[in-house]
C-alpha positions in Angstrom: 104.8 108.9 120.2 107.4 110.4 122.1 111.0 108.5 121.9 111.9 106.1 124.8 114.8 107.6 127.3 117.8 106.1 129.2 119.6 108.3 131.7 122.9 106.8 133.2 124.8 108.8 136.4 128.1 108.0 136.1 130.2 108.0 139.2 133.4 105.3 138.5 136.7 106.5 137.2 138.5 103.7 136.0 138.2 101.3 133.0 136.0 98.2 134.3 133.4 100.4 135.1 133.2 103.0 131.6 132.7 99.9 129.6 128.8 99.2 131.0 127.7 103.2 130.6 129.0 103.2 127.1 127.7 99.4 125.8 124.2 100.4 127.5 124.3 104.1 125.7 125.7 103.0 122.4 123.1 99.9 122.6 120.1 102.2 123.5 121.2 104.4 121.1 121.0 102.4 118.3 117.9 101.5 119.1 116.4 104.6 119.0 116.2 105.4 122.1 117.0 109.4 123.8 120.0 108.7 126.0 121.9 111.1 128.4 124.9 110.2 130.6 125.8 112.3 133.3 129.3 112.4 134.8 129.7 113.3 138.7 132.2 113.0 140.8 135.2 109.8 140.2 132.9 109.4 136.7 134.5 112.7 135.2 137.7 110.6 134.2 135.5 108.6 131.8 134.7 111.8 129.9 138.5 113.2 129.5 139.6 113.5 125.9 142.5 111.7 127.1 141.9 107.7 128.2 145.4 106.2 128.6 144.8 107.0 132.5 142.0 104.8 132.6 142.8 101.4 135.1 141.2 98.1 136.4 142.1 97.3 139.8 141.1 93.9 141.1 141.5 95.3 144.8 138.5 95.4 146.8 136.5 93.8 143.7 135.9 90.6 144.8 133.5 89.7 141.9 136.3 90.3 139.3 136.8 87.1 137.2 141.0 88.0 136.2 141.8 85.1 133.5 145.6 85.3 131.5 144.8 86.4 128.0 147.7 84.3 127.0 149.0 81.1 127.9 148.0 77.4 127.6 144.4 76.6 127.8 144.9 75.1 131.8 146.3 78.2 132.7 143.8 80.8 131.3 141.1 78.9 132.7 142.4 80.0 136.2 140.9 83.2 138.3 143.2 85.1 139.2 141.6 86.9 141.4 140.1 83.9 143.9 143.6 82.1 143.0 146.2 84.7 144.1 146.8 86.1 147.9 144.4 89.7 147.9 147.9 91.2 148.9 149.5 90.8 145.6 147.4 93.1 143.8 148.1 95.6 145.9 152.1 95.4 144.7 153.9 97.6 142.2 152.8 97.3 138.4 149.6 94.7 139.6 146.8 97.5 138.2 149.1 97.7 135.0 149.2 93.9 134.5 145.2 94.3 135.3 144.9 96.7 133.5 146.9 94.9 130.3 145.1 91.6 130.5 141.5 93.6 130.8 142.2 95.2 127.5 143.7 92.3 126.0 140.3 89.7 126.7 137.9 92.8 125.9 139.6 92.6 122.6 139.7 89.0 122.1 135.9 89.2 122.9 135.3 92.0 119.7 135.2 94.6 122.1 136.8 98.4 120.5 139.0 100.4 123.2 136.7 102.5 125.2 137.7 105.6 123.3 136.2 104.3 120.3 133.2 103.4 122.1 132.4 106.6 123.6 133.1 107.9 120.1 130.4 105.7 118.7 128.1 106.8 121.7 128.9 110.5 120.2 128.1 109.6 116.6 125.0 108.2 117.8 123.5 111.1 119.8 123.9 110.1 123.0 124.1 113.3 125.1 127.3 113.6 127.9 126.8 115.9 130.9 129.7 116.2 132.8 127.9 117.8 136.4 129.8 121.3 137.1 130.0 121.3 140.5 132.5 118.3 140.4 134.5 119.7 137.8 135.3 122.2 140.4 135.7 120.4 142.9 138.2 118.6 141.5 140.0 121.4 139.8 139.2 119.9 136.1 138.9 122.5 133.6 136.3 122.6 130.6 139.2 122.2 127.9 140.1 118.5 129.3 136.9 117.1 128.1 135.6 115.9 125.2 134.5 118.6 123.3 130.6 117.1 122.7 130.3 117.2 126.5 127.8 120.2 128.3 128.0 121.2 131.5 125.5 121.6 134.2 124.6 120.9 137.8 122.1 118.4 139.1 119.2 120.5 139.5 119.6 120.6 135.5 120.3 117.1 135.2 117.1 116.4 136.6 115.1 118.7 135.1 115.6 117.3 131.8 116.4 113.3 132.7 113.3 111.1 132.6 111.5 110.2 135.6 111.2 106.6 135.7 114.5 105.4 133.7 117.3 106.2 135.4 120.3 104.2 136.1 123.3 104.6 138.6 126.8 103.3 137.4 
């Protein structure tokens, strides 16, 4: 019997969104499954050796719960995001202070930093496409990318992805 397979197209480039494609690849993963992520476009930042870039950025994303990691138990209870004026996130050091509080509930919840997780997603087989003709487009070069990551364009991607289980992220 032939292994189940997960294919996931990456597209985001920032922190919020690198966290589902690696849970669901590590998870599927684990559980035996064949798993292939493909990085297009924005997506290539998630596949960088380097993470530190990486950002959360509450503007334009509505459905972003943004609850204080610290503070008394009245206060951390508070969105944030439906709280504050949408005009304040846009202000200097707002997608740091995001970007801090993001990290520090992800790792009040058990959560590892995403480096570590795409690590594990690497120990476990999981195989990282990063699509070629968006690495030229945006002027990335091979050396910037993890090194377990292959390269290849979309007509590849598809010629080897399954046909029925693929997801867009």
């Amino acid at each position: 019997m032939a292994r189940q397979q997960l294919s996931i197209i990456h597209t985001k480039g920032s922190l919020d969104w690198a966290y589902p494609t690696f849970i669901l690849a590590s998870t599927a993963a684990a559980m035996d499954k064949q798993v292939e992520v493909f990085f297009t476009f924005y997506g290539l930042q998630c596949a960088l050796k380097e993470t530190k870039h990486l950002r959360v950025s509450p503007v334009g994303n509505p459905g972003m719960k943004m609850h204080l990691p610290v503070g008394p138990d009245w206060l951390r209870q508070i969105d944030m995001n439906r709280s504050l004026p949408g005009f304040l996130w846009q202000l200097p050091g707002m997608e740091v202070l995001a970007t801090w509080g993001f990290k520090k509930q992800l790792l009040a919840n058990g959560q590892v930093p995403v480096d570590e997780l795409r690590a594990l997603c690497v120990e476990l087989g999981v195989q990282m496409t990063a699509c070629q003709m968006s690495v030229d487009l945006m002027g990335f070069r091979e050396e910037e990318f993890i090194e377990s990551i292959q390269f290849a364009g979309a007509a590849t991607y598809f010629a080897v992805s399954p046909e029925q289980q693929s997801l867009f992220i």
